[in-house]
C-alpha positions as CSV (number, residue, x, y, z in Angstrom):
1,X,147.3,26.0,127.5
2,X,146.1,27.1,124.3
3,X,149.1,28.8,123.1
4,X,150.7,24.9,123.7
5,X,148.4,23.1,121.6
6,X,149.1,25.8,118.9
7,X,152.7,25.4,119.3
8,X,152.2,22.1,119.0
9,X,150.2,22.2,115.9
10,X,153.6,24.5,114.7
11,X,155.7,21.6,115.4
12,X,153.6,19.4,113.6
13,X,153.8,21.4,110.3
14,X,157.4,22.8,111.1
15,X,158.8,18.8,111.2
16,X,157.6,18.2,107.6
17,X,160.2,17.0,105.4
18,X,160.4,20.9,103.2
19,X,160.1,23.0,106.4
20,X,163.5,21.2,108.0
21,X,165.0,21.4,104.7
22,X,164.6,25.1,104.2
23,X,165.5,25.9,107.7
24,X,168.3,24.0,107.5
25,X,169.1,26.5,104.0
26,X,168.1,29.3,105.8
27,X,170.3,28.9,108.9
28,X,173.5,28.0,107.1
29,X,172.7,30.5,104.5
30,X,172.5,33.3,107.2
31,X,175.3,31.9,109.1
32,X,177.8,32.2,105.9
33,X,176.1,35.9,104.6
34,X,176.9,36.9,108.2
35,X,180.6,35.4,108.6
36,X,181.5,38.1,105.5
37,X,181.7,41.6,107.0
38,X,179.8,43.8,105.1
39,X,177.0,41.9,103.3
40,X,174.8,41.3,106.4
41,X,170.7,39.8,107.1
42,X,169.4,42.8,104.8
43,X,171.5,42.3,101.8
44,X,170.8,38.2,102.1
45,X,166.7,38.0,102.5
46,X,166.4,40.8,100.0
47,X,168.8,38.5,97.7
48,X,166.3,35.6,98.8
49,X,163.5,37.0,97.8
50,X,162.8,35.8,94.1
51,X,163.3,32.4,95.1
52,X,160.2,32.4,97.7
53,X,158.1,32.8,94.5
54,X,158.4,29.2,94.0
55,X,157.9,28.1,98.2
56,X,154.7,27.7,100.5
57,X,154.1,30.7,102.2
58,X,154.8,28.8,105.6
59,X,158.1,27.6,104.5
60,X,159.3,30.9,102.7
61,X,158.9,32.9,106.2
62,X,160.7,29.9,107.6
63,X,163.6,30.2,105.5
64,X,163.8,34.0,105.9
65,X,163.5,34.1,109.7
66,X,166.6,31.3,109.5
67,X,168.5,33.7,107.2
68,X,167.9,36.5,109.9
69,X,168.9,35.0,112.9
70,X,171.5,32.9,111.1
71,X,173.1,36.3,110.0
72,X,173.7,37.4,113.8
73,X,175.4,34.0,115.1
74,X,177.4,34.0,111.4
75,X,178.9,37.5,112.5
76,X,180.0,36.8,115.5
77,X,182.7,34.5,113.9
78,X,184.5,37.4,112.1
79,X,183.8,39.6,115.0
80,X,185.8,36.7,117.1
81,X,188.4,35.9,114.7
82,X,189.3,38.8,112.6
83,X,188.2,41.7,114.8
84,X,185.9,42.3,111.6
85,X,181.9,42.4,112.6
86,X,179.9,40.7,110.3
87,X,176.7,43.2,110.9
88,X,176.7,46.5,113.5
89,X,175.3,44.4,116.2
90,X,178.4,42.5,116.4
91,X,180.8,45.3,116.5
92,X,180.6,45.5,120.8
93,X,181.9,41.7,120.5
94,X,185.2,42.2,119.1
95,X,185.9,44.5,122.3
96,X,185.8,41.4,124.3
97,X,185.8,38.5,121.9
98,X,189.2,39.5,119.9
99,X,191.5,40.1,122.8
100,X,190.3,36.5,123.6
101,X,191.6,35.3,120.1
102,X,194.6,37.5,120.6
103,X,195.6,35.4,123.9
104,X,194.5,31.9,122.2
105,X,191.2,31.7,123.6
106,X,189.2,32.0,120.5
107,X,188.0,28.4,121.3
108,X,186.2,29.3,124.3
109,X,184.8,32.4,122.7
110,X,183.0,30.5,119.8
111,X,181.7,27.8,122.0
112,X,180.5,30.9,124.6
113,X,179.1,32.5,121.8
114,X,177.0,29.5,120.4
115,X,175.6,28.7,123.8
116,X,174.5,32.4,124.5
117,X,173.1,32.9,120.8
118,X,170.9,29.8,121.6
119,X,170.0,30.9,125.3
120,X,168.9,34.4,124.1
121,X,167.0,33.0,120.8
122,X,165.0,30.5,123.1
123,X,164.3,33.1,125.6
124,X,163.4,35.8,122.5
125,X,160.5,32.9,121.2
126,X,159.3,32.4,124.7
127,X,158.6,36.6,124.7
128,X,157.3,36.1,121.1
129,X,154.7,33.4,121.9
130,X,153.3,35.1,124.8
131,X,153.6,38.5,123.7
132,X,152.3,38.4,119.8
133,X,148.6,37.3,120.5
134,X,148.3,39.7,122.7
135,X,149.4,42.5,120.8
136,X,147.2,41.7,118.2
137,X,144.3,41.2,120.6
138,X,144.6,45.0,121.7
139,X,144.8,46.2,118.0
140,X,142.1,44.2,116.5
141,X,139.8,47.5,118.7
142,X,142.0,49.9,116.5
143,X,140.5,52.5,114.7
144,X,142.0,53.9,111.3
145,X,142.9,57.4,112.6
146,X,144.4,55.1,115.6
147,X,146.5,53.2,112.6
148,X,147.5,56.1,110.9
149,X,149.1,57.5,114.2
150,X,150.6,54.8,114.9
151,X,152.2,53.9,110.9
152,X,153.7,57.5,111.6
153,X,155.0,57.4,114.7
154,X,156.8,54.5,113.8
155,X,158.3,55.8,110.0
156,X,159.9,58.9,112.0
157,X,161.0,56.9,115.6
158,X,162.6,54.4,113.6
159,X,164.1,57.3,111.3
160,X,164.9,59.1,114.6
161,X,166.0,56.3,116.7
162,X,168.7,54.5,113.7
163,X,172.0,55.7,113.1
164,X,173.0,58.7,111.9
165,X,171.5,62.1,111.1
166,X,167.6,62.6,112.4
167,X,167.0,64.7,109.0
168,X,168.6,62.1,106.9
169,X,166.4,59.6,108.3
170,X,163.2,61.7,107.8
171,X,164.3,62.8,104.2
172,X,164.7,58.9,103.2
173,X,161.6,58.2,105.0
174,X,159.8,61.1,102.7
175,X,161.7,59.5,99.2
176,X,159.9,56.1,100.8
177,X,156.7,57.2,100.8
178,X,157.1,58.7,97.2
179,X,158.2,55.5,95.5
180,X,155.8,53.8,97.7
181,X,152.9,55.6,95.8
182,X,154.1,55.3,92.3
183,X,152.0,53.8,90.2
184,X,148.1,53.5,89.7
185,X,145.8,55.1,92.4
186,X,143.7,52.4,93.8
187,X,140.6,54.7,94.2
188,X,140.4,56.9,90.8
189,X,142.4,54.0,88.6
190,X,144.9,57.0,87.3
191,X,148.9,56.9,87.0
192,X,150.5,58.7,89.7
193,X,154.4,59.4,89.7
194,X,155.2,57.3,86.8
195,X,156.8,59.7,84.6
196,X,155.4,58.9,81.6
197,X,157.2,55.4,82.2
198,X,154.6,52.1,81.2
199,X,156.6,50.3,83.5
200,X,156.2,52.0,86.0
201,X,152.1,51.6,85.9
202,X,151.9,49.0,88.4
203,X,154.3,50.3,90.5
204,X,158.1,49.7,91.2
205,X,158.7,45.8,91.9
206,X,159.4,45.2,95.5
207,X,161.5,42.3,95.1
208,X,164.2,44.0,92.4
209,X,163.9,47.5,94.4
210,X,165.1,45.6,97.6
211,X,167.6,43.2,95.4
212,X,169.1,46.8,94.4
213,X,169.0,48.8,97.6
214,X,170.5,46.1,100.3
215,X,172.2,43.6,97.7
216,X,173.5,45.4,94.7
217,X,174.6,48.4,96.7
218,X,176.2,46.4,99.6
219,X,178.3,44.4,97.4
220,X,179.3,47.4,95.9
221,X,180.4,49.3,98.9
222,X,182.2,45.8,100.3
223,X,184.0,45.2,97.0
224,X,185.0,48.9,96.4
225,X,187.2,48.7,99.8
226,X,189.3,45.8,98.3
227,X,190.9,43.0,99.7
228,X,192.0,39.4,98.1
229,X,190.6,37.9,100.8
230,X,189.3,38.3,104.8
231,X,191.2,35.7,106.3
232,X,194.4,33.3,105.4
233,X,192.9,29.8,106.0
234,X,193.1,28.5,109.3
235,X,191.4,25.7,111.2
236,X,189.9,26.0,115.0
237,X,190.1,22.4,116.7
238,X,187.2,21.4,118.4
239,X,189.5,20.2,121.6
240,X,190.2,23.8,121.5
241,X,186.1,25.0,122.0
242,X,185.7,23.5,125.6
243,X,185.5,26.7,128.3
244,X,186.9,26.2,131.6
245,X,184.6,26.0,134.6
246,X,185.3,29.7,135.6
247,X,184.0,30.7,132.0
248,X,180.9,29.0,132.8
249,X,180.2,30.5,135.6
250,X,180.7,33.9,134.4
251,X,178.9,33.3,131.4
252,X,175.7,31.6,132.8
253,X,174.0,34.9,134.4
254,X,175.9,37.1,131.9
255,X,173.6,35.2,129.3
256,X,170.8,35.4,130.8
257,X,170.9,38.9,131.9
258,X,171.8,39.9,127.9
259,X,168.9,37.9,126.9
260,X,166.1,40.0,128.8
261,X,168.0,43.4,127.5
262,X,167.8,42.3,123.9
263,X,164.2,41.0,124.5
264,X,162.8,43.8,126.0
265,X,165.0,46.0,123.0
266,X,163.8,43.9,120.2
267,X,160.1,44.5,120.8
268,X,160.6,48.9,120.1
269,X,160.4,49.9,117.0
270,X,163.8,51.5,115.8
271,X,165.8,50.4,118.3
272,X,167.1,47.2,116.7
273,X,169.8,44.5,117.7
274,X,172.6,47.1,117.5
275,X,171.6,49.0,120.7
276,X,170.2,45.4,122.8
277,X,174.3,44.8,122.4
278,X,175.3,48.0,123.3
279,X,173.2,48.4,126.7
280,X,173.3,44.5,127.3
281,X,177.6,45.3,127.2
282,X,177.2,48.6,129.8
283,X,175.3,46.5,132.2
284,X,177.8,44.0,132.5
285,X,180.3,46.4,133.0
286,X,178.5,48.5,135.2
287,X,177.3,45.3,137.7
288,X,181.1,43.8,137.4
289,X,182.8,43.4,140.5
290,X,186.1,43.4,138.2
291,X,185.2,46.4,135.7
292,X,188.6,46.6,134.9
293,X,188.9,43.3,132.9
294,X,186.6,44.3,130.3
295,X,188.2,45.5,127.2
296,X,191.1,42.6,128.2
297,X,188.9,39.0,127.0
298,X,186.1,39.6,129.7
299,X,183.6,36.3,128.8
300,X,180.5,38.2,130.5
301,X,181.2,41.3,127.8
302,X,180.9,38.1,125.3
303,X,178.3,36.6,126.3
304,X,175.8,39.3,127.2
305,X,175.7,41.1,124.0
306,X,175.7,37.7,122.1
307,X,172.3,36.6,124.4
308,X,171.2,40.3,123.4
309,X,171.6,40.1,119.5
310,X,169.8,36.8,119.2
311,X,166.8,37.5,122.1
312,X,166.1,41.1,120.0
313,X,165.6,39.1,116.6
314,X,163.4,37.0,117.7
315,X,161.3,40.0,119.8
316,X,161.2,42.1,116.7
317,X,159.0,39.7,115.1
318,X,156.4,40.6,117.7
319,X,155.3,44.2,116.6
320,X,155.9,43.0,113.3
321,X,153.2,39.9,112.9
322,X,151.3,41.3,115.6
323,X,150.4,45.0,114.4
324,X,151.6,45.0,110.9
325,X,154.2,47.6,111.7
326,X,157.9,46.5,111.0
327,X,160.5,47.8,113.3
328,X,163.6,48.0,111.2
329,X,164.3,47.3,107.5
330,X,164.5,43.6,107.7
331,X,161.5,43.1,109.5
332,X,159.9,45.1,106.0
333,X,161.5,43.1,104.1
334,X,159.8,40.1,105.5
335,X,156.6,42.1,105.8
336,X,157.0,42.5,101.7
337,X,157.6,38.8,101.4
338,X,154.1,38.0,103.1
339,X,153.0,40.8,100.7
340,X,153.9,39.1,97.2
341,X,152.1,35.5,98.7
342,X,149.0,37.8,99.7
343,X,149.2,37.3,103.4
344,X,148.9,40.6,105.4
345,X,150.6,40.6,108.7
346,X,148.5,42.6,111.5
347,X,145.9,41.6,114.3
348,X,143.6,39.6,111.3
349,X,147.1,37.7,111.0
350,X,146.5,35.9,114.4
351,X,143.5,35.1,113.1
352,X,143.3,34.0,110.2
353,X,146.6,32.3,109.9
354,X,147.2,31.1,113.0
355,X,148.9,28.1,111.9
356,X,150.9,30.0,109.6
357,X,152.3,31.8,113.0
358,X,152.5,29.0,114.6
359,X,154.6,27.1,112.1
360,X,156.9,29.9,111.8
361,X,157.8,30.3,115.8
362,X,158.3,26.4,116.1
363,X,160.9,26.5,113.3
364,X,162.6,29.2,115.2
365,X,162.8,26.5,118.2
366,X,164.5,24.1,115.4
367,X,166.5,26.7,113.2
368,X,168.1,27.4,117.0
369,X,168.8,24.2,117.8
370,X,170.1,23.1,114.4
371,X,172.6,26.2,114.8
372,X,173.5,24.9,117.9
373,X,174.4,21.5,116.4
374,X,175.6,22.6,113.3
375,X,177.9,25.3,114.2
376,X,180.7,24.3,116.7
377,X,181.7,21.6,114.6
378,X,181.7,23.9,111.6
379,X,183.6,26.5,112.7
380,X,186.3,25.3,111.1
381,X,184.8,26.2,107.5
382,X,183.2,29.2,108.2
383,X,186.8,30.2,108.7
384,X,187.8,28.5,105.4
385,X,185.0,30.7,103.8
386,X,186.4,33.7,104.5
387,X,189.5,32.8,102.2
388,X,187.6,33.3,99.0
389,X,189.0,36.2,97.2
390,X,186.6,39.0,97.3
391,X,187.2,39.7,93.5
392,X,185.6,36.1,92.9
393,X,183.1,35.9,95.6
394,X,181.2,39.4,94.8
395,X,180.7,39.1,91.1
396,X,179.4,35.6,91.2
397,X,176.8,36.9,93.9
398,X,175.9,39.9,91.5
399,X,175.3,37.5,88.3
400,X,173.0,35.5,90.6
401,X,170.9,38.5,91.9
402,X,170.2,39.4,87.9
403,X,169.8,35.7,87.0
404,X,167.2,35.2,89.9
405,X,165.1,39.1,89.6
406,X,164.9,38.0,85.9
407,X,163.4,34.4,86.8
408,X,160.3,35.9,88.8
409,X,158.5,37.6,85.8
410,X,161.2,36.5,83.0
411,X,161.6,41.1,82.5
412,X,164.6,42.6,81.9
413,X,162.9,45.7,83.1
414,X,163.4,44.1,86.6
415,X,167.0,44.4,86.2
416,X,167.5,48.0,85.1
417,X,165.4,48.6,88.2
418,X,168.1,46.2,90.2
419,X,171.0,48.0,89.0
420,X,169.3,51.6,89.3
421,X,168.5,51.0,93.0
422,X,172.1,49.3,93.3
423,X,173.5,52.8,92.1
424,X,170.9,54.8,94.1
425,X,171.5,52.7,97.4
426,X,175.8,53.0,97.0
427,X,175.7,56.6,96.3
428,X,172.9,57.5,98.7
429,X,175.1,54.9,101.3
430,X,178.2,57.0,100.8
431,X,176.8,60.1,102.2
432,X,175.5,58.6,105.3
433,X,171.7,58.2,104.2
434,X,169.8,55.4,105.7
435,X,168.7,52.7,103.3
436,X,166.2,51.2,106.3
437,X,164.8,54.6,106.9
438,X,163.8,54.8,103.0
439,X,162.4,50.9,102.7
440,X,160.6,51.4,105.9
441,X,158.6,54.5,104.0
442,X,157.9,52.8,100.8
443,X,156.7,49.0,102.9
444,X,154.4,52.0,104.5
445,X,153.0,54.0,102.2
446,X,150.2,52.2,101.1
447,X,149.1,51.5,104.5
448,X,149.3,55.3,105.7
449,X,147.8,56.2,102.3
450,X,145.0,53.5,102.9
451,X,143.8,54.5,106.5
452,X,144.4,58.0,106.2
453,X,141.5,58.0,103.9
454,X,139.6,55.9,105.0
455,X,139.6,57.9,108.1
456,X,138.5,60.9,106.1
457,X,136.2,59.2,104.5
458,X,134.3,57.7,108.1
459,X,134.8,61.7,109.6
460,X,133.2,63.5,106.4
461,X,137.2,65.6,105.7
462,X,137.5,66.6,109.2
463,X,140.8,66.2,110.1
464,X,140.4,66.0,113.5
465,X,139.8,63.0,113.8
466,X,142.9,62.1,114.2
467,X,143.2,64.4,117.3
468,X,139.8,63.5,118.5
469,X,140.7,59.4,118.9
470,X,142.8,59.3,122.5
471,X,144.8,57.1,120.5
472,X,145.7,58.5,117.7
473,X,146.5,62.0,119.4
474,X,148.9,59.7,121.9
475,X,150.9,58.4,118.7
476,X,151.1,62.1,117.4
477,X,151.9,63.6,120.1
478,X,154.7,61.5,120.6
479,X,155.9,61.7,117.0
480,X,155.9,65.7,117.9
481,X,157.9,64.6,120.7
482,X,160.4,62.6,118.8
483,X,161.1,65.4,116.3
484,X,161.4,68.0,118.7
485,X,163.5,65.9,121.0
486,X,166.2,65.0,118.4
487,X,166.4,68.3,116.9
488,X,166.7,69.8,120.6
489,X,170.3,71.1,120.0
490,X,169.8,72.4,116.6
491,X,166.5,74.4,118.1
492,X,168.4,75.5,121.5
493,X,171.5,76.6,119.4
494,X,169.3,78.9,116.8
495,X,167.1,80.1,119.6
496,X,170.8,80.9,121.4
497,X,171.6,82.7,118.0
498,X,168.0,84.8,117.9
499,X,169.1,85.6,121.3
500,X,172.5,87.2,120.9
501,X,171.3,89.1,118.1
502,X,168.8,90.8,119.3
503,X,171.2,91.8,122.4
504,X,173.6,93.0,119.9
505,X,170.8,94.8,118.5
């Protein structure tokens, strides 16, 4: 009952006149960012970001959030028509969605995919309103040794659990925590890491360090593989969108069924939309009475993953505003946005700003509903959109991410750290190291730096406190785990090594 009249009280403050507006920004700004393959939700919030400056807390986070789960319904649209994902998480839809297209279904498939966005999103709120207060109920009892366990288990699962190399991941998470300590030690008021550099004093700007690492450098790698354009123009008639009744019916449980995969996914840290599509696509296949249609226009292997994409979004946000602790890189991103308006996400978060929370999750209900409305009758220019020439649309985005990191503190020494990070994220992005792994360390740093000494502080130096608290020895003992588990092969195969030479020996 209470978490009703709460939501209520969200809806009340969500219906103001600036909330819908911004939504409504935030949705069709996500759902356009996400029909381009290769710019994506990271690249877009981090791009946001200077503009928020100037926004109620409330209605910043609203605008964000609609950028994020804009993004994922906006990439379905290339995924469908061009066989082109917008983000990762759409990449299992063009297995499905594109042989659709192929046969002249790609009506049907955009309608589908509207639908099962909205189902899983509702669905993915329903887990966030009942699952964030609860969270934060449990970790208000948390000590600091049981927060410093648990910040680290998270930096190296999430650097374990994301794509590529597990030592790529841990070395970006170890440059994180380096940048995130640059600047002047809180406790003894000295420099640290600076260089020398008087800019450097109060530490590297958030917002022009993400502008560089997710914006600059994305735009870079999409506009060094070329390309006039994505798409010659082309208009999908809305007589065209309506499934039959056998889509429906394969669709309805299909949805459903991808929802509670990408909820369940969304709330572990790491884990991320990319694999709630991925495992939301293998059960369908696997429970399929036809398994041989898939990979041939199958709707379920549509709709499942779609549910899946849009019910982990939402979910994400629960360890997130509940524990402090973002799961993936755009969940720190948002974590830095509370950051620069002085709100601190966590158990007090519940607290203190309930209607702050509350405001946020009944926008999601709206943002949903107005990509619902706004979207199948739109399709038809989202497909326009992807005419723009690349050699137009890229540049005009890069003079607008130096025009807007200038307008927050009117310093040009924002923008060499833009285009420093833009370098350093492209290169670093070229070699297969994980951007999220290293913005994940430095959203972190002051937190682990914070209650690992204020646990040292409270235990007199003894460092056993960490193994002491049940816990904190749980979270490290399964970041042991984690470390020991993805390096298994490399162990078993230098053990295997050891081995043979000493037989040889």
């Amino acid at each position: 009952m209470d978490a009703l009249v709460n939501l209520a009280h969200g809806f009340e403050r969500a219906l103001s006149l600036e909330a819908l507006l911004f939504c409504f920004i935030g949705v069709t700004v996500g759902t356009f960012v996400g029909a381009l393959p290769g710019i994506g939700a990271l690249a877009a919030i981090s791009l946001s970001l200077p503009l928020t400056y100037y926004l109620d807390p409330m209605v910043a986070l609203i605008m964000l959030a609609g950028i994020f789960y804009g993004t994922q319904y906006g990439s379905s649209i290339s995924a469908i028509l061009l066989n082109l994902p917008g983000t990762p998480a759409s990449a299992i839809t063009c297995l499905e969605a594109y042989p659709m297209t192929k046969s002249g279904r790609a009506g049907p498939a955009l309608f589908i995919t509207a639908i099962a966005s909205f189902v899983g999103g509702s669905i993915g709120i329903v887990f966030l309103m009942g699952f964030t207060p609860v969270l934060a109920k449990f970790a208000i009892g948390f000590s600091s040794a049981d927060y410093f366990g648990l910040i680290l288990f998270c930096l190296v699962g999430a650097s374990m659990l994301g794509v590529g190399s597990p030592l790529k991941g841990l070395c970006m998470v170890a440059v994180g925590l380096l940048l995130g300590l640059v600047g002047t030690d809180v406790t003894s008021g000295t420099p640290r890491f600076t260089l020398g550099i008087p800019m450097l004093t109060d530490g590297i700007d958030l917002v022009a360090m993400m502008m560089g690492l997710f914006g600059v450098a994305e735009i870079l790698s999409a506009y060094s593989k070329g390309g006039e354009s994505l798409v010659s123009a082309s208009a999908v008639a809305l007589r065209s969108l309506i499934p039959t009744r056998q889509d429906v019916r394969e669709a309805g449980g299909a949805t459903l069924r991808g929802s509670l995969v990408g909820a369940v996914i969304g709330v572990l840290p790491g884990m991320g939309a990319t694999l709630a599509t991925f495992i939301a696509y293998g059960l369908e296949k696997r429970i399929s009475r036809n398994p041989e249609k898939f990979a041939h226009g199958a709707v379920e292997g549509v709709a499942s993953p779609e549910a899946a994409n849009n019910a982990s979004v939402q979910t994400a946000f629960i360890p997130t505003l509940g524990i402090g602790i973002p799961g993936d890189a755009v969940m720190a991103v948002l974590i830095a946005a509370m950051m620069i308006h002085g709100i601190q996400a966590g158990p007090l978060f519940m607290v203190q700003q309930a209607d702050l929370f509350w405001g946020v999750v009944a926008s999601m209900w709206i943002g949903n509903v107005m990509l619902l409305i706004l979207n199948i009758p739109l399709i038809g220019l989202w497909v326009r959109i992807l005419t723009i020439p690349s050699h137009v649309l890229y540049p005009s985005i890069l003079l607008l991410v130096c025009i807007g990191v200038y307008s927050v503190n009117n310093n040009v020494n924002d923008i060499i750290i833009v285009i420093v990070f833009g370098a350093v994220g492209y290169v670093f992005g070229m070699f297969g190291y994980p951007m999220a792994s290293l913005v994940l360390g430095v959203i972190l740093a002051p937190l682990l730096e914070e209650h690992l000494r204020r646990a040292l502080l409270l235990s007199d130096g003894n460092y056993m406190i960490f193994l002491q608290r049940p816990l904190s020895a749980t979270f490290l003992a399964l970041t042991a785990l984690f470390i020991v588990f993805s390096f298994k092969n490399q162990l078993m195969a230098l053990f295997s090594n050891e081995r043979h030479g000493d037989v040889r020996g």
